[in-house]
C-alpha positions in Angstrom: 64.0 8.7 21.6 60.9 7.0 23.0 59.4 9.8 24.5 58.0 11.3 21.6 56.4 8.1 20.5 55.0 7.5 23.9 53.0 11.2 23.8 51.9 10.6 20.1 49.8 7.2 21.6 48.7 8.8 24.8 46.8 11.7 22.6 45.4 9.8 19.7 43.8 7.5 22.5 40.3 8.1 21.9 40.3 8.4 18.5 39.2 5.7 17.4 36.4 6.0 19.7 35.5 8.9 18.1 35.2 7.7 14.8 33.7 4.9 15.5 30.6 6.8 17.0 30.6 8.8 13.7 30.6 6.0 11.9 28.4 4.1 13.8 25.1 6.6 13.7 25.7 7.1 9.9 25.6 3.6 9.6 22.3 3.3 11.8 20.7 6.4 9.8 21.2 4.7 6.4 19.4 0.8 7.7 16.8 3.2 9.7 16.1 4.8 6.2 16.5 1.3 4.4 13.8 -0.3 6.3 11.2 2.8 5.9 11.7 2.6 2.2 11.1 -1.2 2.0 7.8 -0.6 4.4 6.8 2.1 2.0 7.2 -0.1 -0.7 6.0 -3.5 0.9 2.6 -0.7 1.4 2.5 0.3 -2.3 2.6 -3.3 -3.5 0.0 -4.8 -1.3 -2.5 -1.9 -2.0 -1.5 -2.8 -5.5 -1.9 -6.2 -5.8 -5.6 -6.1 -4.0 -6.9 -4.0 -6.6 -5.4 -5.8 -9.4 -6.9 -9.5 -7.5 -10.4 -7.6 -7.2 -10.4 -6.4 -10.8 -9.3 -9.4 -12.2 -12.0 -11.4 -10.4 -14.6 -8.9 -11.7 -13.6 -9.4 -14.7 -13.7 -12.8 -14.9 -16.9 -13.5 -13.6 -20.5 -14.4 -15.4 -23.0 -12.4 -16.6 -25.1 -13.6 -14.0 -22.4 -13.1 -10.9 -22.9 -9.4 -12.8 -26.8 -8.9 -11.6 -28.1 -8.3 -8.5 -29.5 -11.1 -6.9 -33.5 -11.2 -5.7 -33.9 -7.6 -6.2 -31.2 -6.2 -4.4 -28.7 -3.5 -5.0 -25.5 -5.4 -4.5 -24.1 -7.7 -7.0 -22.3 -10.8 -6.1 -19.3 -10.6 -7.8 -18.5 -7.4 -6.7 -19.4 -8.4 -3.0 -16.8 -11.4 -3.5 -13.9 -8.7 -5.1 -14.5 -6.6 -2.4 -13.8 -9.3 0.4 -10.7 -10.5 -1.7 -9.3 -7.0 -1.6 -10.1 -6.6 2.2 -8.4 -9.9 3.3 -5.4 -8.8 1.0 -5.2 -5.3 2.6 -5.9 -6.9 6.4 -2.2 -7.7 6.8 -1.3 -4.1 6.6 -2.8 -2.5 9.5 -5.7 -3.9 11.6 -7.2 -0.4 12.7 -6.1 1.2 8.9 -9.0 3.3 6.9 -9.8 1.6 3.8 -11.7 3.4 0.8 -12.4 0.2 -1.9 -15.2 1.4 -4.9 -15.9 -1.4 -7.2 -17.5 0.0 -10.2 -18.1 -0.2 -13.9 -18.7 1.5 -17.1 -21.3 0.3 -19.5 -20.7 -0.2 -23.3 -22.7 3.2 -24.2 -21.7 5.9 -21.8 -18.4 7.0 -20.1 -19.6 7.1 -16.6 -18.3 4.8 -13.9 -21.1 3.9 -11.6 -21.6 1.2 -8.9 -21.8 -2.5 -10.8 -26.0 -2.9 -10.2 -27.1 -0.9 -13.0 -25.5 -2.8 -16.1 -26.6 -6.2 -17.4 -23.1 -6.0 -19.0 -20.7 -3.8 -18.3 -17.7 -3.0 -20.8 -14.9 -2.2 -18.1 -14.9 -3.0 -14.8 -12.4 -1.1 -11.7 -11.3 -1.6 -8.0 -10.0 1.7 -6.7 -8.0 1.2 -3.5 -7.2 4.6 -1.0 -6.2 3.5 2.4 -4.7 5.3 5.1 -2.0 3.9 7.8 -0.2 5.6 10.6 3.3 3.3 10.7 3.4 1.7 13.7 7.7 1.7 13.4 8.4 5.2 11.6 5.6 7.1 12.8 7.5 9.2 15.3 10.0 10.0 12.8 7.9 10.6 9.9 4.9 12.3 11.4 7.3 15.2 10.9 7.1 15.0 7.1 3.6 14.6 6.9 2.4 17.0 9.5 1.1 14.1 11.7 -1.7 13.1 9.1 -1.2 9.3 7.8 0.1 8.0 5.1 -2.2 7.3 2.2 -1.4 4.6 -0.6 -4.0 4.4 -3.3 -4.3 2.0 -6.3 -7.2 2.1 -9.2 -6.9 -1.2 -11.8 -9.6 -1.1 -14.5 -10.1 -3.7 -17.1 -11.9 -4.8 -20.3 -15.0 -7.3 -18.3 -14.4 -10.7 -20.8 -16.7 -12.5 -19.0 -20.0 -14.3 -20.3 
């Protein structure tokens, strides 16, 4: 009466070998995708949170951070906002493309132009695009993206309150 018993364990041997290598790269597939959807998002929030801090500074600032300065084009306020928004965006990808605008709209047209032409503007913007080739993922997701880079943009316009 043993013998049958004795069979049954010789052929289910390297079953649970089997299964565990099933189990195993279903297991590693689901982190792997886990980890590329927290980068993704981790991307997304930084790109966010630059335009917001560049906006909010532009916002806040005076009238006379608003005007160029000894008859230049650039305004300081907008020079600051810009260097907020790059040191935010730095920790993402040293060799990344960044697009940042930094413009306003005055009170009587509808326009967004760069921040030098209004005394006061009525809404000020940072608009984020930035492009980054994922130093982890890439080899895997080039295939969803043709090999072109990833692009995460961000726009945050608000009411300028300052004096």
């Amino acid at each position: 009466m043993n013998l049958p018993f004795q069979r049954r364990g010789r052929r289910e041997r390297g079953s649970v070998a089997v299964e565990y290598a099933l189990i195993l790269s279903i297991c590693i597939a689901i982190i792997a995708a886990l980890l590329l959807f927290g980068r993704v998002v981790w991307h997304y929030r930084v790109v966010q949170e630059a335009a917001h801090d560049a906006a909010r500074l532009l916002a806040t600032a005076s009238s006379q951070e608003m005007k160029p300065r000894d008859g230049g084009s650039e305004v300081p306020a907008a020079l600051v906002a810009q260097s907020i928004a790059r040191q935010a965006l730095a920790d993402l990808a040293p060799g990344a493309g960044i697009d940042l605008m930094i413009q306003c709209q005055s009170v009587s047209s509808r326009s967004w132009r760069r921040c030098n032409r209004f005394d006061v503007p009525k809404t000020v913007m940072a608009h984020i695009e930035i492009s980054i080739i994922e130093p982890f993922f890439g080899a895997y997701t080039s295939a969803f993206n043709l090999g072109r880079p990833s692009y995460f943009k961000a726009m945050m316009a608000t009411d300028y309150v300052g004096n």
